[in-house]
Structure formats: structure tokens, C-alpha cells
C-alpha positions as CSV (number, residue, x, y, z in Angstrom):
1,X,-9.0,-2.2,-10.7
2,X,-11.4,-3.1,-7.8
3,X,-11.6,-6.9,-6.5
4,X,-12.6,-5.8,-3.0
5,X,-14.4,-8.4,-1.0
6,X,-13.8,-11.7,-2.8
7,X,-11.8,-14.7,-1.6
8,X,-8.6,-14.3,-3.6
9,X,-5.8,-16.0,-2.3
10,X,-2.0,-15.8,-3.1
11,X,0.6,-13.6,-3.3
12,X,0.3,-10.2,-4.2
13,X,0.4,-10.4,-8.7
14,X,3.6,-8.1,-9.1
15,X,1.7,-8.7,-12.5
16,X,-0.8,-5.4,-11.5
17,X,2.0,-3.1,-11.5
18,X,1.5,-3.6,-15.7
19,X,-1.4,-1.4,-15.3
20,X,0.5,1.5,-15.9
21,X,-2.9,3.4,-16.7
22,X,-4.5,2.5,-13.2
23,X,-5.9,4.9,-11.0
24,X,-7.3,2.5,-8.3
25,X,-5.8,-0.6,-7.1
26,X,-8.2,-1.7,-4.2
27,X,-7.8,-5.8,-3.2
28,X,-9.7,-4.7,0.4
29,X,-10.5,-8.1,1.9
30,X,-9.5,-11.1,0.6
31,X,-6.2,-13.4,1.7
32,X,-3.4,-12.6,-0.3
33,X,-0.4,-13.0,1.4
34,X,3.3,-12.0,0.7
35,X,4.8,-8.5,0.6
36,X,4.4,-5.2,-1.4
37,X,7.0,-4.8,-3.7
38,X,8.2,-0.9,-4.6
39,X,7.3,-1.3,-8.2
40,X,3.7,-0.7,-7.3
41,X,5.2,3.3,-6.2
42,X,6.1,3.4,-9.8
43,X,2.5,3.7,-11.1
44,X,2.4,7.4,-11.8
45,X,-1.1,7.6,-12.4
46,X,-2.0,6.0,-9.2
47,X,-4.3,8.1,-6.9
48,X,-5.7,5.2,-4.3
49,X,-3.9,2.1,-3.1
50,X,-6.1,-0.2,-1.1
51,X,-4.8,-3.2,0.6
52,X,-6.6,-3.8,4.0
53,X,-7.7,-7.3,5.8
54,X,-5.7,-9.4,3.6
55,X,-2.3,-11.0,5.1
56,X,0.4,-8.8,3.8
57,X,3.4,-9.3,5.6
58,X,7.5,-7.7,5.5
59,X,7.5,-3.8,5.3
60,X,5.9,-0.6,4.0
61,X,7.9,0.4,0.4
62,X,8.9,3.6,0.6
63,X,7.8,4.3,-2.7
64,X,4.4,4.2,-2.3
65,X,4.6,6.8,-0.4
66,X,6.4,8.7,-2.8
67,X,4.3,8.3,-5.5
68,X,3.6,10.9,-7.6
69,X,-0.6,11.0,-7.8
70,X,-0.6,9.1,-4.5
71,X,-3.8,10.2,-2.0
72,X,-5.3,7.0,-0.6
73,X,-3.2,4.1,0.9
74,X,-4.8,1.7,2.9
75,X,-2.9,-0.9,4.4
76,X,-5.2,-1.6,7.6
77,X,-5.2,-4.9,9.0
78,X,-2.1,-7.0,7.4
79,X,1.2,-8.6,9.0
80,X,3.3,-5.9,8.2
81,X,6.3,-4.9,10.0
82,X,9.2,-2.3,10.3
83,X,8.2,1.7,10.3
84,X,6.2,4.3,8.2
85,X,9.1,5.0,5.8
86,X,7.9,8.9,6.1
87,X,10.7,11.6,5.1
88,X,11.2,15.1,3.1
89,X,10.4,12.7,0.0
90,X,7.0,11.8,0.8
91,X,4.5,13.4,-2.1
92,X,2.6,16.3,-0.3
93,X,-0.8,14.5,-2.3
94,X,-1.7,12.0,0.5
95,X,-5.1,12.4,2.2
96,X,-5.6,9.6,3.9
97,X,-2.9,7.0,5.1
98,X,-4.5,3.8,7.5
99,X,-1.3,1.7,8.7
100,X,-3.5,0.6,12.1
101,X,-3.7,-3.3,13.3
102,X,-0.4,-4.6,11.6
103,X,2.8,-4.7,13.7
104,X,4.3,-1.6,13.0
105,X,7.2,0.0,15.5
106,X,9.7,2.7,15.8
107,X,8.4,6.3,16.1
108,X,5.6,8.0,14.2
109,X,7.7,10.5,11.8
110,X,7.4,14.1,12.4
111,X,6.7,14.6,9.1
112,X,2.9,13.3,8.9
């Protein structure tokens, strides 16, 4: 499911996480707004997450990053706040995680 690059607006359709069959989920650059609820760390067959320049805001699920087929989440460039919800959990698929320009804080986890 790629819609990169329009002019969505809105919060973030919990309604995508019916796409139980979705490998991509990419929404790069538009304005939705609201946060990312965990249900989207339920997609199993999930492989790249892309949510950058759009106004995401409240905190990083710690499910996405425990998805199973998880290797791309890009969250560049939102509102969001809190810390990378990193620990022993955290699938050993990831290849590239992008957190920068949001608000993030805390420590960077050991475990990256």
C-alpha cells in the first residue's frame, strides 16, 4: 500500500491495519496527524513501515518494533515523543530504523 507524496490529511486509518496481507505500508509525505497505534506491529507480513514528514505525534509502539517481518521503519520528521522502545524483544530483521527530527529523549538503547 503506497500513497507517498499526496496531500492526505487526517488521522492515521487504524482501518490499514485490515491489510493483514500487506508487505508495505508507506504514507511518506502527506499530513496525517494523530498517533501510531500498536495494532499496526500486528501485521505479520509486514516488511517496511514508512511514515516520514507527515505530523504524527504521542510515542513509538513498541510493537513495531517487534514485528515479526519487520526491516524498514521510517518515522523521520513527525511530532513524536517519549524513547526508542528498544529491548531483548526487538526482532533481529530490522535494517534500517530513521527516528531523526521528531522530539525524541532518554538514552539511545544499547541494544541498536
Amino acid at each position: 500500500f503506497d500513497v507517498k507524496k499526496n496531500k492526505f490529511t487526517g488521522t492515521l486509518p487504524i482501518e490499514l491495519t485490515y491489510l493483514r496481507n500487506a508487505s508495505l505500508i508507506s504514507l511518506n509525505e502527506n499530513s496525517l496527524s494523530g498517533t501510531i497505534s500498536r495494532e499496526f506491529g500486528e501485521l505479520t507480513l509486514l516488511t517496511s513501515f514508512e511514515l516520514a514528514f507527515n505530523k504524527l505525534s504521542g510515542t513509538i509502539p513498541s510493537s513495531l518494533l517487534k514485528a515479526p517481518s519487520i526491516k524498514i521503519l521510517d518515522l523521520d520528521s513527525n511530532n513524536l515523543i517519549g524513547t526508542i522502545p528498544i529491548d531483548s524483544d526487538v526482532t533481529q530483521n530490522i535494517v534500517t530504523m530513521n527516528f531523526r527530527n521528531n522530539k525524541l529523549s532518554g538514552t539511545i538503547p544499547s541494544e541498536i
